[in-house]
N, C-alpha and C positions, 0 to 999 in steps of 0.2 A: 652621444645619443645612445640612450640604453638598447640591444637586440632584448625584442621579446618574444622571438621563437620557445618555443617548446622546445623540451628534451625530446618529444619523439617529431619535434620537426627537425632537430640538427641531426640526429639519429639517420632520418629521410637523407635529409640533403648528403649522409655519409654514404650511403649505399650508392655503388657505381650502378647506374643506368645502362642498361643494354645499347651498344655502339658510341657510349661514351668512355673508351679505354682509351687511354695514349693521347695523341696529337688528333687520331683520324677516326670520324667514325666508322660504320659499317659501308655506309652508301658512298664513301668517294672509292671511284673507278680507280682501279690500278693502271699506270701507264704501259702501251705495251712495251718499250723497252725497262725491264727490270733490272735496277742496278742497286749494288748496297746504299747507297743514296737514298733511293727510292724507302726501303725499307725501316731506315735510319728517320726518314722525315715523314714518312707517311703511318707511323704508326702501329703499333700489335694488329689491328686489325687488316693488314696489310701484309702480315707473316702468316705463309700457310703454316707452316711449323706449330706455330702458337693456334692456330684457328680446327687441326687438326686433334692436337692434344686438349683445345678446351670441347671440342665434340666428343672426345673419348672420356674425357669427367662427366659428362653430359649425358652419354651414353651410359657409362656406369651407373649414375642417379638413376636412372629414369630406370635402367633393370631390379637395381636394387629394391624400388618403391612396386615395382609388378612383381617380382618373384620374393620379396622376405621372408617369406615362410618357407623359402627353401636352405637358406640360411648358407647359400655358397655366392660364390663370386661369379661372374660373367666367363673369366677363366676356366674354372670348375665345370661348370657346363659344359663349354668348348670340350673340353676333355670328357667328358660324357656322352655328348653326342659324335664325337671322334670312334670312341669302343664302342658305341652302339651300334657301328656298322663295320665294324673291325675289331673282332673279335681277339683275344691274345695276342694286341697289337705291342712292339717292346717302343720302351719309354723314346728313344729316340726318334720312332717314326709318327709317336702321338707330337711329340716338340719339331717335330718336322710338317706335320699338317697344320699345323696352331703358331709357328714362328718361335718357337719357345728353346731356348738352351736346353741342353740335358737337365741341367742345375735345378731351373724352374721348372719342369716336367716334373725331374722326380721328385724334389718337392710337393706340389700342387697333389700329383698322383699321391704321395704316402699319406697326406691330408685326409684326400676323399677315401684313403683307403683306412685310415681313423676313425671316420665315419661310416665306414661300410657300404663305401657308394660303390666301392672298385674292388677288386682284387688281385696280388700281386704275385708271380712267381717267377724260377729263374728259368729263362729260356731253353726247352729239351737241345736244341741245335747250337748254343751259343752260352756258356755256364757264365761267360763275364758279362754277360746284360740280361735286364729282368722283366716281361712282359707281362702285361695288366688288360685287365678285363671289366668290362661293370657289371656289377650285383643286382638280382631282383630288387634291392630295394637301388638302388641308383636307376636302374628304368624306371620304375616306380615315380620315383621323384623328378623325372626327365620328363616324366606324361605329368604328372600335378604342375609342373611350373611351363609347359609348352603352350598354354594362351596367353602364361603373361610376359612372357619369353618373346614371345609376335607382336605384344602390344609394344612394350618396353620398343623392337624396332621398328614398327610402324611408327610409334610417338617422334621416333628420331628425326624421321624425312617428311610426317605429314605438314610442317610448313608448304611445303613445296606440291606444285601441281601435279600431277599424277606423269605428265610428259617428262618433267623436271625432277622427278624421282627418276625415272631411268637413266635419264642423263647424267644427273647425279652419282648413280650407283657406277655408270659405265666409265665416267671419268676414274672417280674413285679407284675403281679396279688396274685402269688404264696407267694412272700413277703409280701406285702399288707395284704394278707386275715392272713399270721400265726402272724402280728404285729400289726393288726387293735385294740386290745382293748388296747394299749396302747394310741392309739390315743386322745386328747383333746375330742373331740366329736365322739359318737358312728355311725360308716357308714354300711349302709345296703348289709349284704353282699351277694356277686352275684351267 
């Protein structure tokens, strides 16, 4: 028997459907004893891990499409709004407020400093490390992209009810701060 779908109906049918990942969708309850079992048969949506890292692609989307005309990354920012209230801050205590290795600090910093967002010298007290500053036009560009900077995080949690954004946030945080020294790089905690 011949299929007479359309090209843009098998097209459809290819696109994965939200809570149709894996075995499990969104809505089956995790059991409270968690065991790699669990994990194994219940599905990606079932790994915070993975639920964790697809909200941070999600996050980056959703910044990306509010701020493009600023033409820096979510990172970039962080490190913008870091020297905007810390002045002649050196690269290690900007990658220690932001979770970032030296490697990607000074990296990210010599970028925005490409651009003229930042600027860079070597520390009066400390000749082997080099401390950075943002530029009028890096503030500049911190206030043109600060509504859609709020939007981009409001977009993130407006699913959720206004009670369940705090909660949200406060778990969130609460994870974060008992998992931080596993972390690659040391983040400053709040």
């Amino acid at each position: 028997m011949p299929n007479n779908d359309s090209v843009s109906d098998i097209e459809q049918k290819k696109k994965p459907q939200p809570g149709n990942v894996g075995s499990t969708s969104k809505k089956e309850p995790l059991p409270d004893d968690i065991t790699p079992d669990v994990f194994s048969q219940q599905g990606l949506w079932s790994r915070p891990g993975f639920l964790v890292r697809r909200l941070n692609q999600i996050h980056y989307a959703m910044f990306f499409e509010e701020c493009k005309e600023g033409n820096i990354t979510p990172v970039q920012y962080g490190i913008l709004t870091v020297l905007s209230r810390n002045p002649w801050l050196d690269q290690t205590a900007i990658g220690y407020e932001l979770g970032l290795d030296r490697t990607t600090s000074a990296d990210v910093i010599k970028r925005l400093e490409e651009k003229g967002l930042v600027e860079r010298r070597v520390n009066p007290t400390d000749k082997r490390s080099r401390q950075a500053n943002i530029t009028p036009k890096g503030l500049a560009l911190m206030e043109s992209l600060k509504d859609g900077m709020a939007r981009s995080q409001q977009r993130l949690i407006e699913p959720l009810s206004p009670a369940d954004r705090k909660t949200f946030m406060t778990l969130l945080a609460e994870v974060v701060e008992a998992n931080n020294q596993h972390g690659r790089a040391a983040l400053k905690s709040v």
